[in-house]
C-alpha positions as CSV (number, residue, x, y, z in Angstrom):
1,X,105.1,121.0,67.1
2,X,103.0,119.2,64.2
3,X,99.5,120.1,64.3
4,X,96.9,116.8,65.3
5,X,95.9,115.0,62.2
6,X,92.1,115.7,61.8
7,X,90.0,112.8,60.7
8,X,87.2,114.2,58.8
9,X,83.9,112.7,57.5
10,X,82.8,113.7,54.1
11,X,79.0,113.0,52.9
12,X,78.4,113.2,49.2
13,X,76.9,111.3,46.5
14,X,78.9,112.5,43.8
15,X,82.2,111.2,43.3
16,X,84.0,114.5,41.7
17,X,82.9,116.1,45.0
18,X,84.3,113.9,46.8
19,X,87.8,114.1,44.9
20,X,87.6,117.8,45.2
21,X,86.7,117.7,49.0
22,X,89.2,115.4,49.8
23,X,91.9,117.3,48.2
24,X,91.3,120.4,49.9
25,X,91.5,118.0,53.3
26,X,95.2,116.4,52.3
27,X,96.5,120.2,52.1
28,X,95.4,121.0,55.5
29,X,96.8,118.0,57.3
30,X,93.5,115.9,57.5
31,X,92.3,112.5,57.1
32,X,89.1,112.0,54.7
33,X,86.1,109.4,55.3
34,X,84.5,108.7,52.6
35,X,80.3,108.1,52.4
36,X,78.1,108.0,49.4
37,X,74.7,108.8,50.9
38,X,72.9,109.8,54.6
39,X,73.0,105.6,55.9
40,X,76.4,105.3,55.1
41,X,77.6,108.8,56.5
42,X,75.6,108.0,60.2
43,X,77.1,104.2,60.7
44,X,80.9,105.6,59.7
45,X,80.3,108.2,62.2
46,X,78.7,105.8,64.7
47,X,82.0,103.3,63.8
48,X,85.1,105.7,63.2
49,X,84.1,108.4,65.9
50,X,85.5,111.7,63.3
51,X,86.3,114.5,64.7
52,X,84.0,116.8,62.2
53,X,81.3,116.4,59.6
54,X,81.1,117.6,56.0
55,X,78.1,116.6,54.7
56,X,76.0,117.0,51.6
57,X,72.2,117.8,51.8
58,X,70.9,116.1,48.6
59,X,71.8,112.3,48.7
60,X,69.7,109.7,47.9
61,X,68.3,106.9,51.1
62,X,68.9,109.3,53.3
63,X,69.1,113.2,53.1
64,X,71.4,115.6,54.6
65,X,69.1,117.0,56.8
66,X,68.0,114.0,58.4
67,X,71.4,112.3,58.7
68,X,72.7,115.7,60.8
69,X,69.6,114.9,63.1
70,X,70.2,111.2,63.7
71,X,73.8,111.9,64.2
72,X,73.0,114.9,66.8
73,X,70.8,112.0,68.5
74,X,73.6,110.2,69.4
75,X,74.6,112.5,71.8
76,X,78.3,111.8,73.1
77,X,80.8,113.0,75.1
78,X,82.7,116.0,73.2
79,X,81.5,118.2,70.5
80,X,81.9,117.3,66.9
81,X,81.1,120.6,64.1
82,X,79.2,119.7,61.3
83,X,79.7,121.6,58.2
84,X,76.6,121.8,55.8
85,X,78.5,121.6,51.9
86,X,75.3,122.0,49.5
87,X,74.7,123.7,46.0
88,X,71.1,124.6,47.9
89,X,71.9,128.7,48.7
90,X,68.3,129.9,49.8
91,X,67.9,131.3,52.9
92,X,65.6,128.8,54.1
93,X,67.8,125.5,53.3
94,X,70.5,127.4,55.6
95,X,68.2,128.2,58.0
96,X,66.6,124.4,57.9
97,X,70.2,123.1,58.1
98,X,71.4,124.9,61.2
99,X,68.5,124.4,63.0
100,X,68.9,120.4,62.2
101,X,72.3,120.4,64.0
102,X,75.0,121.7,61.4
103,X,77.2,124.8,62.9
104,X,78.4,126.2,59.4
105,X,77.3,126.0,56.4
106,X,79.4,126.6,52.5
107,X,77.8,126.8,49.5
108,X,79.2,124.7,46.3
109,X,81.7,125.4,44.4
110,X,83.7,125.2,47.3
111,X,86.4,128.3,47.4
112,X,89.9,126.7,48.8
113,X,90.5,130.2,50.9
114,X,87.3,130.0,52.3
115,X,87.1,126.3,53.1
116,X,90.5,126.7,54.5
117,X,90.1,129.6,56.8
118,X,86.9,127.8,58.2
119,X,89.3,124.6,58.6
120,X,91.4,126.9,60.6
121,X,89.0,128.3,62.5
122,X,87.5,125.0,63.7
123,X,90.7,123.3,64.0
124,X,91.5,126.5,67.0
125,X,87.5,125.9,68.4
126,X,89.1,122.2,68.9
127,X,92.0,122.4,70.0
128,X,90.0,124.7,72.8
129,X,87.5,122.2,73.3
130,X,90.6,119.4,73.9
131,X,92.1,121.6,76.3
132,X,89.3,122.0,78.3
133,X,88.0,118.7,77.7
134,X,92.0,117.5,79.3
135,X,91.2,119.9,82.4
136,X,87.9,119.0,82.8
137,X,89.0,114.9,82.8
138,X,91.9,116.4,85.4
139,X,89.4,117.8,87.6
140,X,86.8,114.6,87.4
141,X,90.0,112.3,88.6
142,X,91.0,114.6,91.4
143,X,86.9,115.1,92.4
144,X,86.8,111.0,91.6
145,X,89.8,110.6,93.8
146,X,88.8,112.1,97.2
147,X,87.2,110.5,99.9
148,X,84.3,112.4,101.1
149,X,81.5,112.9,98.4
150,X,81.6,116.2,96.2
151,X,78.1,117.1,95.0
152,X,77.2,120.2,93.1
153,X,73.4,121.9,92.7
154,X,71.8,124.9,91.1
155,X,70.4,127.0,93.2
156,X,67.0,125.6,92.8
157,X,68.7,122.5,94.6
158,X,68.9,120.1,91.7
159,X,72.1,118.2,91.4
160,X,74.1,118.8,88.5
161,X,77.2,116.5,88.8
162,X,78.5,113.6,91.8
163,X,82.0,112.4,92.3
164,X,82.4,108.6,92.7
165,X,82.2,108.7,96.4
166,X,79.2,110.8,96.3
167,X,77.6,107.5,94.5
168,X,79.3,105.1,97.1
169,X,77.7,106.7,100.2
170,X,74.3,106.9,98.7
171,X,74.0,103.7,96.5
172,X,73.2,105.7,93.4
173,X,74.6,105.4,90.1
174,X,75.3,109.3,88.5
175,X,73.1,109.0,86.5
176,X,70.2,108.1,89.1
177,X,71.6,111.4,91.1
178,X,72.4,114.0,87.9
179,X,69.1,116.1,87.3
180,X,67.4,114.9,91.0
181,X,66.5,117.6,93.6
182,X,68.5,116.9,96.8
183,X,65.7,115.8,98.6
184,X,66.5,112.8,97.5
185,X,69.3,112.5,99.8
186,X,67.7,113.9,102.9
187,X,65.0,111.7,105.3
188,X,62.4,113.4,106.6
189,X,61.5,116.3,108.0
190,X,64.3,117.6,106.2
191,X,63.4,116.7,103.2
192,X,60.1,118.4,103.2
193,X,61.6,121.7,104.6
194,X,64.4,122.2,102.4
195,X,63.4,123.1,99.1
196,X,61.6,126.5,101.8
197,X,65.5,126.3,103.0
198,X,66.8,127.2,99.6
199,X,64.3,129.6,99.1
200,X,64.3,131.4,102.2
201,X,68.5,132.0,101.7
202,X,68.1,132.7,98.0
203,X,65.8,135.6,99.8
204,X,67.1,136.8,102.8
205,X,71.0,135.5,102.9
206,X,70.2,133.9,106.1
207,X,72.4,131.0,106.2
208,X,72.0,127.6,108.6
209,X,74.5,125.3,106.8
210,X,76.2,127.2,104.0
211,X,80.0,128.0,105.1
212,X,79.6,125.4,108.3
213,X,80.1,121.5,108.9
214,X,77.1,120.1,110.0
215,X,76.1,116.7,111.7
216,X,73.2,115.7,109.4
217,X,71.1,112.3,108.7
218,X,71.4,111.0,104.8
219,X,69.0,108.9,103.1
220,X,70.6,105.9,101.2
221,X,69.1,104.9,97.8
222,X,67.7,101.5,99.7
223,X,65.6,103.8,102.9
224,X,68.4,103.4,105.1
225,X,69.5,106.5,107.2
226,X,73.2,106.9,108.4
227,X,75.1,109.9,110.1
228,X,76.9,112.2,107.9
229,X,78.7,115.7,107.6
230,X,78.1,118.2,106.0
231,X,79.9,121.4,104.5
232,X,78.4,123.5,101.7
233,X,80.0,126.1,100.1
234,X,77.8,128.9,97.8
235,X,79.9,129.7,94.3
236,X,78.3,132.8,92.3
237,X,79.4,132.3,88.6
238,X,78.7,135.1,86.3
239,X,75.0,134.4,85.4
240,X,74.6,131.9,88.0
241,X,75.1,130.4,91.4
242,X,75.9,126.9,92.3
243,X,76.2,124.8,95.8
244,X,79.1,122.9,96.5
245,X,78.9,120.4,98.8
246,X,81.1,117.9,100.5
247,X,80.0,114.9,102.3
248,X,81.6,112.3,104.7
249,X,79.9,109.2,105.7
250,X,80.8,109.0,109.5
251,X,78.9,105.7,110.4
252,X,82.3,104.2,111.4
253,X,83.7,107.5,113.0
254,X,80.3,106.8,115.4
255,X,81.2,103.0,115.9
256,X,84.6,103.6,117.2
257,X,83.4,106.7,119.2
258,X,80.9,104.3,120.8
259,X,82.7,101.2,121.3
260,X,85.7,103.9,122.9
261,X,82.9,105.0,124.9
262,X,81.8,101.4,125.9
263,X,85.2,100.5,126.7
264,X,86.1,103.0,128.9
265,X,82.6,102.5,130.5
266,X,84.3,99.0,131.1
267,X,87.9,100.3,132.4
268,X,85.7,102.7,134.9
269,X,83.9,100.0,135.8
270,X,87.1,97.6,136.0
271,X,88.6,100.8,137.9
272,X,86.2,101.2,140.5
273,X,85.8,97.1,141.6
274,X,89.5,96.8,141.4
275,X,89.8,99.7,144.3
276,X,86.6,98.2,146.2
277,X,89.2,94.7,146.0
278,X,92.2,96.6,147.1
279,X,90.2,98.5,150.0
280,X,88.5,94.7,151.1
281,X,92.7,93.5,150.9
282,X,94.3,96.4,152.8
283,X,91.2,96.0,155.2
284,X,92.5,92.6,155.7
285,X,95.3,93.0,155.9
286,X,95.6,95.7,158.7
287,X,93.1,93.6,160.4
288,X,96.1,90.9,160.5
289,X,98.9,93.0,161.4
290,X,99.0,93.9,165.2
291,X,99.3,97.6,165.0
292,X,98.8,97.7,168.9
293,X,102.8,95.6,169.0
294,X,104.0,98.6,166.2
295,X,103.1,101.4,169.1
296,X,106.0,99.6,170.9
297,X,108.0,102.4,172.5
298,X,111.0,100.4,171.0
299,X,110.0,100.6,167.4
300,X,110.0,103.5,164.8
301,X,108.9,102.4,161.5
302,X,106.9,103.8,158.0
303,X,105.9,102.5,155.1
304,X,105.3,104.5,151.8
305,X,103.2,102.1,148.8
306,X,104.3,102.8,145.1
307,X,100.9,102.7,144.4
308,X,97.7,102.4,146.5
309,X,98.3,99.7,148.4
310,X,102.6,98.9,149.5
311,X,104.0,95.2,149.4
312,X,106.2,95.8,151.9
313,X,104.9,94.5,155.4
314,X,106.9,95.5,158.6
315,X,105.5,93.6,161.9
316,X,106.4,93.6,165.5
317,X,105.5,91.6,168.6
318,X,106.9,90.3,171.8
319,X,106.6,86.7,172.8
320,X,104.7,86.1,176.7
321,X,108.4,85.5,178.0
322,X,109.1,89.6,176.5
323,X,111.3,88.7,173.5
324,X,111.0,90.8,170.6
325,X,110.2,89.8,167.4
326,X,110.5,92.0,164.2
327,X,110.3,91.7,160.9
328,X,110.4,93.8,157.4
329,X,109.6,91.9,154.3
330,X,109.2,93.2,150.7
331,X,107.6,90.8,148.1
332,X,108.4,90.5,144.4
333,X,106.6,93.5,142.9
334,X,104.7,95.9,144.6
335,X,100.8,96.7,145.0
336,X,98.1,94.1,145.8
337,X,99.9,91.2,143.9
338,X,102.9,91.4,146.3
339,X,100.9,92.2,149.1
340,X,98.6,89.1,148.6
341,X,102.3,87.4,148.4
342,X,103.2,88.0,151.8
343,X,99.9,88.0,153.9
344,X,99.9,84.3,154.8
345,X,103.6,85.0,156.6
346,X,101.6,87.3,159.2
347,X,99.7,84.2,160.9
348,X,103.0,82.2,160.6
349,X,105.3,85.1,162.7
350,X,102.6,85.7,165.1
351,X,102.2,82.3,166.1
352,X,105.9,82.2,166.7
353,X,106.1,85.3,168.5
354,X,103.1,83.9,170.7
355,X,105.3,80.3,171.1
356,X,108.3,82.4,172.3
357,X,109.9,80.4,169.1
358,X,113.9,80.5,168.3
359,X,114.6,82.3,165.3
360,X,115.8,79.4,163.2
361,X,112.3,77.9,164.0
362,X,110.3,80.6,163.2
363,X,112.1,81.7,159.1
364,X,112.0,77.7,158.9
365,X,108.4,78.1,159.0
366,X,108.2,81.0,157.3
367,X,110.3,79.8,154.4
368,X,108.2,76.3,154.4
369,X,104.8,78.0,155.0
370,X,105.9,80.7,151.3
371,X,107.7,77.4,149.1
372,X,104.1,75.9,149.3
373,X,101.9,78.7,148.3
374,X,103.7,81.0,146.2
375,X,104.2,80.6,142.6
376,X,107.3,80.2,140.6
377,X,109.0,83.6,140.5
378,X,107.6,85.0,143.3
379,X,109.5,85.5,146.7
380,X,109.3,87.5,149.4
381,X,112.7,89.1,150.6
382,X,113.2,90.0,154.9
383,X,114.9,90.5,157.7
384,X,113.9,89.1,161.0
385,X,115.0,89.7,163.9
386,X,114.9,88.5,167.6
387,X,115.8,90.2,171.0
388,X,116.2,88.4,174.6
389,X,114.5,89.6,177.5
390,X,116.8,90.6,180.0
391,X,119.7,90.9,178.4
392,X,121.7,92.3,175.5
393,X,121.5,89.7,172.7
394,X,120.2,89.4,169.9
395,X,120.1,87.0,166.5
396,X,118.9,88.1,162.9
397,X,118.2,86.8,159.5
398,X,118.5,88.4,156.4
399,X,117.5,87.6,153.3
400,X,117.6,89.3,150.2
401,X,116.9,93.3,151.8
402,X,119.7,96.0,152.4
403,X,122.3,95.2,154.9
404,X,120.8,95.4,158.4
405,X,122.5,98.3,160.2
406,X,123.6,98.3,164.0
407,X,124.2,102.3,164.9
408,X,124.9,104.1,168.0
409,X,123.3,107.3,169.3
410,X,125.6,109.0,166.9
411,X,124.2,107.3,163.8
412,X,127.4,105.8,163.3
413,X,127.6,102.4,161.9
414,X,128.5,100.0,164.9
415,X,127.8,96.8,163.0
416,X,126.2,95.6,159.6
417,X,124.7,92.3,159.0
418,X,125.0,91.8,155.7
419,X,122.0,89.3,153.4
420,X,123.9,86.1,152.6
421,X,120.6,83.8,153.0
422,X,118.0,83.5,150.1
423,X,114.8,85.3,150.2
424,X,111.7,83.4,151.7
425,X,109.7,80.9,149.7
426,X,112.6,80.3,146.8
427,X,114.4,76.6,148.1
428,X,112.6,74.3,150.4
429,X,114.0,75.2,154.1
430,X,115.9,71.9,154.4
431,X,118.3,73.2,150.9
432,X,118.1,76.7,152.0
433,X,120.5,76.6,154.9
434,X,118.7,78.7,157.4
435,X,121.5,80.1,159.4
436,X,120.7,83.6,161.9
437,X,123.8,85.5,163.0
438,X,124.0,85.9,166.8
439,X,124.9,89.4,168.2
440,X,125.4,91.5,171.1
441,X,126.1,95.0,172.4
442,X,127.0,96.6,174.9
443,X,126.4,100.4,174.4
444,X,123.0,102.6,173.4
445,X,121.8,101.2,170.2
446,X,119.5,101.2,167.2
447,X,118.8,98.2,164.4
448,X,118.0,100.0,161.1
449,X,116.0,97.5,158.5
450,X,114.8,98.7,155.4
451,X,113.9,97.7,152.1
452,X,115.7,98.1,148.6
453,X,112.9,100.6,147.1
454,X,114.7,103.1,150.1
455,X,118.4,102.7,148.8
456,X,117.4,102.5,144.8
457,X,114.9,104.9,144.9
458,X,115.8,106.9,141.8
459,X,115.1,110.8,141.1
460,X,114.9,112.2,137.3
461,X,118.0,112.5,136.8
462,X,118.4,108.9,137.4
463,X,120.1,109.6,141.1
464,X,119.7,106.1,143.6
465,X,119.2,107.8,147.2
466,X,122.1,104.6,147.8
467,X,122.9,103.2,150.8
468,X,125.9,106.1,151.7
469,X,122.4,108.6,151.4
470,X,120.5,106.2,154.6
471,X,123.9,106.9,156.6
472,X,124.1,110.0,156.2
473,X,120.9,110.7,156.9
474,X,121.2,108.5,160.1
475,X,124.0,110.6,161.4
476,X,122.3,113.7,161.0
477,X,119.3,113.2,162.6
478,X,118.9,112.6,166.4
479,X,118.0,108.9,167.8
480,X,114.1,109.5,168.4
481,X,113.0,111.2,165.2
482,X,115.4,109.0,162.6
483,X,112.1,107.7,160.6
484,X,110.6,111.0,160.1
485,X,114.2,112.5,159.0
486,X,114.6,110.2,156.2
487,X,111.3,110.7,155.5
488,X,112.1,114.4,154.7
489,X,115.9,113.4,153.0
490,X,114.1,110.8,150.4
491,X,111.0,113.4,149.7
492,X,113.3,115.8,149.2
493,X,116.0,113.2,147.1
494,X,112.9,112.2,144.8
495,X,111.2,116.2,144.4
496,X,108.7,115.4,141.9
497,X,109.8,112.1,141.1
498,X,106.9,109.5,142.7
499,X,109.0,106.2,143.9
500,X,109.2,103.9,141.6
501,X,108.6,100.6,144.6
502,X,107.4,100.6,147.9
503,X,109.7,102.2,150.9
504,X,109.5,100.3,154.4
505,X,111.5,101.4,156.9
506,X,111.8,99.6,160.3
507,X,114.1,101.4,163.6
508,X,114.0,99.1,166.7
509,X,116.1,100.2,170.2
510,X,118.3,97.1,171.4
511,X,117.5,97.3,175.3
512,X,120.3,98.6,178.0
513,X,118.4,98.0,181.2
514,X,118.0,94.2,182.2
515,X,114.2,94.5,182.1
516,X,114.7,94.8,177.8
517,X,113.2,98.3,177.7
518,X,114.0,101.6,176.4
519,X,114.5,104.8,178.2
520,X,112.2,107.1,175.6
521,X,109.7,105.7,173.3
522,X,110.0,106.0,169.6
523,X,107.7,107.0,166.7
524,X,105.5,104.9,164.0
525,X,103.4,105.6,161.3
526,X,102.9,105.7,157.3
527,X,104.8,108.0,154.8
């Protein structure tokens, strides 16, 4: 690989020397600048930016000596040598020269060896300075690329370089923050105490943020404070040490943490008023339902909510004449929303219980009374049902539930009335078609009523409990304690699994004697 061109800028008033000079430069792969006195050799190095000086000490305008300072003045980012090239040889012109700024100097007539094996040696001292110069700029972009500020101090705690983020989070330029204690960065009472910090640790070792992250206050360049962390790290170099530290702004880290704060103090708060609501609904609600009618010795019955509070209602009553009125209904959903669905059918049925009401009358009503207040969407799915006094006949509706199972004292399926009528509150009653079924029976019997979140309940392995599951577990449970056995057969179905809607459940004796009672009474209750 070809060696860099070097541009080189050559001071001299006399021409010959110039010649000479500029000859030795073309044999060593260098570009010369010309300049015929001390003016002209500081503006062409102001303009043209060489990458080293020869320069002449006796010129007329301005001297050699003078030019080397004015030059040196300018300061600048890299190094540039300046070679001193004078027919002056006394000790003190050399020692006057070098102290001016030059870092070599040759006495005329110039010897090509010498002046070469200088070149060389310069030309190495470059290509040094370029290669640290390239790894330097490498480190400046990756220090200039982070996030969190980078700030490094002498152990007397004055800052000796800032990466562009450092500048960001403090509002200084670099320049405002090179050569500034640190206290510049801190509010008080830090500020006063740290310099005592710095000294105490350079003393004793004893360390209260070196090799941690802190939670600190910083000092902006305008007075304003803001939340920050902190890491320092402590670098000893060979005749020195130096602090490292890093610095992340977390002003917004604080907003969100505060605003997640304020918003859960919102959803707690939202929490705790939407269980007073549900507690003020399910107290309502219970109020309404006649749980005195679901202690019927004819009736078993349990209801297990999804969540807190179950949208499944099952009510019971018996009209002043003894009939009995039953009925399970599950509404859209499940929770408050479906419970507030069905709570204005418990007035309705009661009133027609109490009115001794056929069963065509009473869905009518409850069908008309659901159409008017319910939205679009929502509906509330049932079975009613409705036994004589005094004899052994029945009628039910259903609409929109499982089948409606008649078994005997065996669990067997006698009968099975099957939904083929629209849940409430979807057609107006006079399109709906409101049609019970009429039944009878003659031997020991039981009508099972439940709703769908029994028969699709799922477990995790995606398992309904099905409809086959409630016979089964009907046949293998005896006649007075069929609730509580598939109570056990769906906990145990589900095992870890909550339900994924509300369970009702609803077993009512059909009468053998001709006074409509039962010989043993049954068993209700929640799951």
């Amino acid at each position: 690989m070809s060696e860099k061109q070097l541009r080189v800028l050559v001071a001299d008033d006399i021409a010959s020397n110039r010649t000479i000079v500029g000859a030795f430069l073309a044999h060593l792969n260098c570009t010369p600048i010309f300049a015929s006195d001390g003016i002209e050799a500081v503006d062409l190095f102001r303009q043209e930016a060489p990458d080293i000086v020869l320069m002449d000490l006796m010129m007329p305008r301005l001297d050699g000596f003078e030019a080397i300072k004015q030059i040196r003045a300018m300061g600048g980012d890299h190094w540039v040598p300046i070679i001193i090239l004078s027919a002056l040889s006394g000790e003190g012109d050399v020692v006057h020269g070098l102290e001016v700024g030059a870092d070599d100097y040759l006495t005329k007539p110039l010897s090509f060896p010498v002046f070469a094996a200088r070149f060389k040696a310069l030309r190495r001292l470059l290509d040094m300075q370029r290669r640290l110069s390239g790894s330097l700029e490498q480190v400046r972009a990756v220090a200039n690329g982070v996030i969190d500020g980078i700030i490094s101090a002498d152990e007397s705690g004055t800052i000796l370089s800032v990466n562009r983020s450092a500048t960001q989070i403090f509002g200084y330029t670099a320049n405002e923050m090179v050569g500034q204690n640190l206290r510049i960065l801190m509010p008080s009472p830090n500020r006063e105490a740290h310099d005592a910090y710095l000294q105490r640790y350079r003393e004793s070792g004893e360390k209260r943020i070196i090799g941690q992250i802190r939670e600190l206050t910083g000092i902006r360049k305008d007075g304003s404070t803001f939340p920050l962390e902190l890491g320092v790290s402590d670098i000893h170099l060979p005749n020195r040490r130096m602090f490292i530290g890093v610095v992340r702004d977390t002003s917004e880290k604080r907003r969100i943490q505060q605003q997640l704060a304020e918003d859960a103090a919102r959803l707690q708060r939202y929490h705790d008023e939407s269980e007073r609501e549900q507690e003020l609904a399910m107290a309502i609600m219970e109020r309404q339902i006649r749980s005195d009618w679901l202690r019927d010795g004819a009736v078993q019955y349990a209801v297990m909510p999804a969540r807190n509070f179950s949208g499944d209602v099952v009510l019971v009553a018996r009209s002043p004449q003894g009939a009995l009125y039953a009925m399970l209904a599950d509404a859209t959903g499940h929770g408050l929303a479906a419970a507030v669905s069905v709570l204005p059918a418990l007035g309705a049925f009661y009133r027609g219980a109490a009115g001794n009401a056929p069963l065509p009358a009473l869905v009518t009503e409850l069908n008309s009374l659901l159409c008017g207040l319910l939205p679009r969407g929502r509906f509330v799915a049932a079975a009613v049902v409705r036994l004589e006094a005094g004899s052994r006949n029945g009628k039910i509706w259903v609409g929109g539930v499982p089948d409606v199972l008649r078994i005997g004292d065996d669990g067997r399926v006698l009968q099975r009335f099957v939904s083929r009528q629209l849940p409430l509150g979807i057609l107006p009653s006079s399109e709906a078609g409101i049609v019970p079924e009429a039944f009878s029976w003659n031997e020991p019997s039981q009508l099972v009523l439940c709703s769908d979140g029994l028969t699709e309940a799922e477990n995790s392995a995606g398992e309904a409990f099905s409809a086959s599951g409630l016979e089964r577990t009907l046949q293998s449970t005896p006649r007075a304690s069929r609730v509580a056995g598939l109570r056990q057969a769906l906990t145990a179905h589900l095992g870890r699994q909550p339900a994924g809607d509300d369970v009702s459940v609803l077993i009512i004796d059909c009468a053998m004697d001709d006074g409509g009672n039962v010989a043993k009474p049954g068993e209700g209750g929640k799951l």
